[in-house]
Each structure stands twice: as C-alpha cells, then as structure tokens.
N, C-alpha and C positions, 0 to 999 in steps of 0.2 A: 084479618087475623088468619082465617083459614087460607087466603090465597098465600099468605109467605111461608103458610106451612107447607102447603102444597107445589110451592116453585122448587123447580128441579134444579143439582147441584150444577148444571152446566150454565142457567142464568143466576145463580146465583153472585152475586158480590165479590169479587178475589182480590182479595189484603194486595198494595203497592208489592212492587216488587223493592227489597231495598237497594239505594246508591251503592254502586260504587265503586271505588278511587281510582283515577288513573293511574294507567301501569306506571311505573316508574323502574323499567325493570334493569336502567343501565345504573344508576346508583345505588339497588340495591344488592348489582352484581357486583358492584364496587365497593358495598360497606363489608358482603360477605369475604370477598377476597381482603380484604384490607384484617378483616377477623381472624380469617383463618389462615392468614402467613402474615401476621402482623409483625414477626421476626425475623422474619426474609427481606419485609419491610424496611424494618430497624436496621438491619444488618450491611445493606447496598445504601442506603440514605449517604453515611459521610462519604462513599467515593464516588458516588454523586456532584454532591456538593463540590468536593475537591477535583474534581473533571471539568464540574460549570467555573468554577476560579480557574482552574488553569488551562484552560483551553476555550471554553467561554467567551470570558471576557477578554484575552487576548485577540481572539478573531472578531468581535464587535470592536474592539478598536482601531484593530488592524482595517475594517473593515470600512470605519471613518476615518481616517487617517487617508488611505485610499484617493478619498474624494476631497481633499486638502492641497496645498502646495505649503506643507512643512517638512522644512528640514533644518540644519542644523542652526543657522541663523535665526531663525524666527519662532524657532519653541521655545517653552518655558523653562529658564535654566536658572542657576545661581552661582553666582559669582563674588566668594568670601561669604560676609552676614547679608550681600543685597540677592534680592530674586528682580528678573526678569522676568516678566509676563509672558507668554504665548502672542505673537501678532499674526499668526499665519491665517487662511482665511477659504472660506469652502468654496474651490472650482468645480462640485461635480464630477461630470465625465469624461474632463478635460485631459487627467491623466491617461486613461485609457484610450481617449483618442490619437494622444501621442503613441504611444507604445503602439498600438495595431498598426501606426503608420512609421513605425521604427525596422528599418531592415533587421535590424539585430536583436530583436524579439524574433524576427521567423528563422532567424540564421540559427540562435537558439534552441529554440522550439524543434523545427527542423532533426537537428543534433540532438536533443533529448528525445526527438521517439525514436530515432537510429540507436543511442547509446540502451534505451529501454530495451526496444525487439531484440536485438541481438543480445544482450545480457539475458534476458529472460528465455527466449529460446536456446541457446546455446546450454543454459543452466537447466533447462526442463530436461532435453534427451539428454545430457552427461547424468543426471538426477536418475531419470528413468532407466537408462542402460545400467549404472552403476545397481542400481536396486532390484533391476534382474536379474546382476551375475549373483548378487551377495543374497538372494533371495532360495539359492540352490544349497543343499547341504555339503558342504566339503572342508576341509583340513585348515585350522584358521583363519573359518569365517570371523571369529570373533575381534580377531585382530584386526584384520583389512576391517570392519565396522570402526573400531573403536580408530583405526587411522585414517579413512577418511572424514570423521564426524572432526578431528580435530579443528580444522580451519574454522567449525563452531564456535567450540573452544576458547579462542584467543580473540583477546578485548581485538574490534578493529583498527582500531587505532595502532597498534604494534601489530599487527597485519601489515597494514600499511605500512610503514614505516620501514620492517622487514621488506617487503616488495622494492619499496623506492632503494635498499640499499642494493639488492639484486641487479636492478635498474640502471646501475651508477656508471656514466660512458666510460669510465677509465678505472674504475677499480671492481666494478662490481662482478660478479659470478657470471652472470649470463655470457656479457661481452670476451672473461678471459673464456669460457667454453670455447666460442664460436671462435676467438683469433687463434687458439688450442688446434683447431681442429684445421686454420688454414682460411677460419672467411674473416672478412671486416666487419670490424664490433659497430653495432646499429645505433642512433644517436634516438634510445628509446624515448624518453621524455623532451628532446630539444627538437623534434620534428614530429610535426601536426600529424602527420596519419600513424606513424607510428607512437604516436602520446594517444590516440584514440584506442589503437588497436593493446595500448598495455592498460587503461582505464580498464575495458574490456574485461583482458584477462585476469585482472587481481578483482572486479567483484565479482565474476563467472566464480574463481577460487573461493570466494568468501557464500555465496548464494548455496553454490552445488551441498553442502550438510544437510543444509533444510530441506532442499527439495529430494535428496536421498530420504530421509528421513520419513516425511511425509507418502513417497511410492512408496516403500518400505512397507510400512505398512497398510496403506491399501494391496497390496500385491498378497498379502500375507493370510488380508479379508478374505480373498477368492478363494472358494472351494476345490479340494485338490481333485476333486470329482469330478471337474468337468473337464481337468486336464488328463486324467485318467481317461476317460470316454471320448473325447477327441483324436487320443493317439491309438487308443484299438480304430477306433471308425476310419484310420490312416489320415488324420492332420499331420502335415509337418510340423517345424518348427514357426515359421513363419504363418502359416495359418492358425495356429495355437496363437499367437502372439496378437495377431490381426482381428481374430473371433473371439477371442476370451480375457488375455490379457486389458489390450486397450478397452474395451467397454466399461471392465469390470473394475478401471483405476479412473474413468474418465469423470464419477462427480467428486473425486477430492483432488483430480491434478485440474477440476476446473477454480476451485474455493485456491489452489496455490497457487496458481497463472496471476490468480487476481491480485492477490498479496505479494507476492512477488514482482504484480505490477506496478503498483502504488509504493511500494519501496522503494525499485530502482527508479521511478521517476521521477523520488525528493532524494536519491544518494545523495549527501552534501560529503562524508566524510571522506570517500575513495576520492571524487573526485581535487575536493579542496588540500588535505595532508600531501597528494601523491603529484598534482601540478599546477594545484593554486590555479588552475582555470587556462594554463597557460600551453603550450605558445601562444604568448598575442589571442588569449581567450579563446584559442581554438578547440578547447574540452569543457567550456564552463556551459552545465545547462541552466536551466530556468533559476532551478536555487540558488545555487552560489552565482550566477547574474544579482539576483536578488539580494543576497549578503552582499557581494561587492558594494551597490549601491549606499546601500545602508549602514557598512561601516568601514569601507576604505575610500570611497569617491568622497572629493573635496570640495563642495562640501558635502555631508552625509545628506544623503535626498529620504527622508522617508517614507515622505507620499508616494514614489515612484517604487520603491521598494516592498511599500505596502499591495501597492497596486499590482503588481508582478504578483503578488504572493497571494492576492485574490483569485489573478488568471489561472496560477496554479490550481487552484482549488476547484474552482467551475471544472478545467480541462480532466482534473479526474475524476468530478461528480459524472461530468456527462459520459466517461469514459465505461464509470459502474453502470451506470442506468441501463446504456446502450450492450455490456456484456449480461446483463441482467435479461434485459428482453429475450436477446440471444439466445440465452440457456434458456429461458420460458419457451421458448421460440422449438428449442430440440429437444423439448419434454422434461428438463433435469430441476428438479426440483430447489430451488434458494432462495 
C-alpha cells in the first residue's frame, strides 16, 4: 500500500493514448468543396453532361470506327420497313498503316502546316501592328476599331462567299482592277499556287479581328509609365517597342498563337465554300481530306475518314503539349 503511494508520477501507469483515424484528407477536401459551392456544382453539371454527349461520345466512336473497315456498304442501314445489319469488322491498325504509307496524307499534311504558319503568322504581326497604330490616341480611332473588327462581324460563310465573288476570272473586281490598270486578270482559284495564295488571304481577312482584338488589349494592360521612363532615358521608338512592348504582350499573344493554331489547322469552312479542296485537291488539308472521304468518295469510307480525323487530333494534342513545354521552358506561366 505504502509503496504505490509512494511511487513517483514518472513510473507511474499512463492511460492508452487514444486511436486515431486515418487522414482521409482528399475526400474530406472533396466533401468540403462539394458543401461549399455545391451551386457552382449544380450549375456546370448540365454543360457537362451536354459536352460528354456531344463531343464525347462522338470521339469514342469516331475513335472505333477508326480501327474498322466500315463504310457505306457494310453498316447498318434501312431500306423501306427492312434494316440491314452492320457486317464490317475490326482491322485494328490497319487503317493507319495505310494512311502513313499514303503519299497524300504527307502531301496533305505538308500543305496543312504551310496553310497554318503562314495564316497565323501573317495574322499575328497584321494583328499586332494594327493594335499598335489604334492603341495611340487620335481623330477617329473609334471608327478605324469599329471598321476593322468588322470581318468579325459577318457570319463566314458570306465572307466567303463575298471573297469567292471578288475572285471570279471574268467578272469579278479584283481581275477588272488589274486589266483597268493594263495587267492580265490572274486565274485565282483555277491555278494551284494562286488558289493557295487566295485561301491564304481570305482567312488572314477573317483571323486579323481577333487577333487585333486580343493585342488590343494586352497593349493597353501595359503601364504608360514605362513608356514614359524609356523615352526620357532616350529609347527610341524601336527600342520601346523591343524592351517593353513585346514582353509586356508576350503571355496573351502566346494563349492566341495557340488558338489561332488549332483553328486554322481544322479551317474546313474557308477552305471547302472557297475551292471545294480544288485544283485537283491542291488546297484540301487534313479536314476536308477527311470530309471528302466520308461523304463524297464512292463509296463513303468511314473508317478512313475516321482514322484521318484521329491523326488530326494526336497532331494537335502533341502540338499543345510540346508549345506547353516550351512556354514552361521560358518561364510563362499556363
């Protein structure tokens, strides 16, 4: 009795410590979130859902289809009250073996990154010069904005359309300028380089809004301060332009290079309304390749067509990835 009265509180007996639970701290950072914008929740849910339906599911089929040899012959069609089954039947990689050993995939290809760089480029500095005149204050800025944004504006389709009348060897505007003036009217859309070099020009026409648009305002972000403090410290104009300008537009003309490049890569509209892919296919890129197959060749191929429209997709996954790096690569944050 005496000795437990007399043991000291450091040998003394100390009560279990209690269990307890493993963290589980990403589900209950997930129930908090899920609690506390459970309306933001609510709210993106159905265009969700209506994004997984419409683009989804299309690219999973697209996707099987792909590794099939169906086309129009052998899908499942109906004819009057009878249905015909589906007999086409899965090759694998078969389609894409062909196509990579297809000249006219790289003939293609080829012509779709020419038709890209040169739209894109030519569209960035027209974009960017245009947004550094209109970026100065003077006597109907207002105007000149509201008249270049136009080609915005109008559905492209009647863009086009207008263009291709422009176009026209024997009656259109262009041709009567130039025999006006004493030269011979140019056979725009009936000859291969000049049908590339007018693709060119009417979507450069339709591009240049957005990308004015877009400098526009990054130009506008910049502080008038350091253009102030450049021109006492004696920058020119070009040195202003080189040291402060470019930098200070460089992480949003990099987010429009990129848009602008996945655009012009699938243009289907400019290229198909304006020459239908033609002379002899000499302006058809990847896409309307692609459409072609799938609904004017006889018979309609849709595995090939699918399969086309896969390569598409990889070529400009790996095209992000790799501008991705890049911009990680020179510190820009995306």
């Amino acid at each position: 009795m005496a000795d437990a009265v007399n043991a000291s509180p450091a040998t003394a007996p100390q009560p279990a410590a209690p269990r307890t639970a493993p963290r589980t701290a990403v589900p209950g950072r997930l129930r908090r979130a899920l609690s506390v914008h459970w309306y933001a929740w609510a709210m993106i849910a159905p265009v969700v859902a209506v994004i997984t339906c419409i683009i989804g599911w299309p690219l999973v089929r697209g996707g099987y289809l792909s590794l099939t040899d169906a086309d129009e012959s052998n899908v499942e069609r109906r004819i009057g009250v009878n249905e015909i089954p589906a007999t086409y039947e899965f090759v694998g990689l078969d389609n894409y073996a062909d196509i990579l050993q297809d000249e006219v995939f790289w003939d293609r290809l080829g012509w779709t990154v020419l038709w890209t760089v040169g739209c894109v480029s030519v569209t960035f500095l027209l974009g960017l010069g245009l947004a550094n005149m209109l970026n100065r204050a003077f006597r109907g800025r207002t105007v000149y904005r509201m008249a270049l944004i136009l080609p915005w504006a109008i559905p492209a389709f009647v863009s086009v359309f207008a263009w291709r009348m422009l176009y026209n060897e024997r009656n259109g505007l262009l041709n009567s300028l130039l025999e006006g003036g004493g030269i011979e009217g140019v056979t725009w859309l009936s000859d291969p380089t000049w049908a590339k070099v007018s693709v060119i020009a009417v979507n450069v026409w339709l591009g240049v809004p957005f990308m004015l648009i877009a400098m526009l305002g990054a130009l506008q972000s910049i502080p008038a301060e350091q253009y102030e403090a450049a021109e006492m410290d004696g920058a020119g104009p070009w040195q202003r332009f080189w040291n402060i300008t470019l930098p200070g537009v460089r992480s949003v003309s990099m987010t429009v290079v990129l848009l602008s490049t996945i655009w012009t890569f699938n243009m289907f509209p400019v290229i198909f309304l304006l020459t239908r892919g033609g002379p002899a296919g000499s302006t058809d890129i990847l896409v309307t390749e692609a459409f072609r197959l799938a609904f004017v060749s006889s018979p309609r191929d849709f595995a090939n067509s699918a399969a086309w429209g896969v390569l598409v997709l990889l070529l400009l996954v790996l095209f992000a990835v790799a501008y991705r790096k890049a911009l990680r690569r020179q510190g820009e944050v995306w």
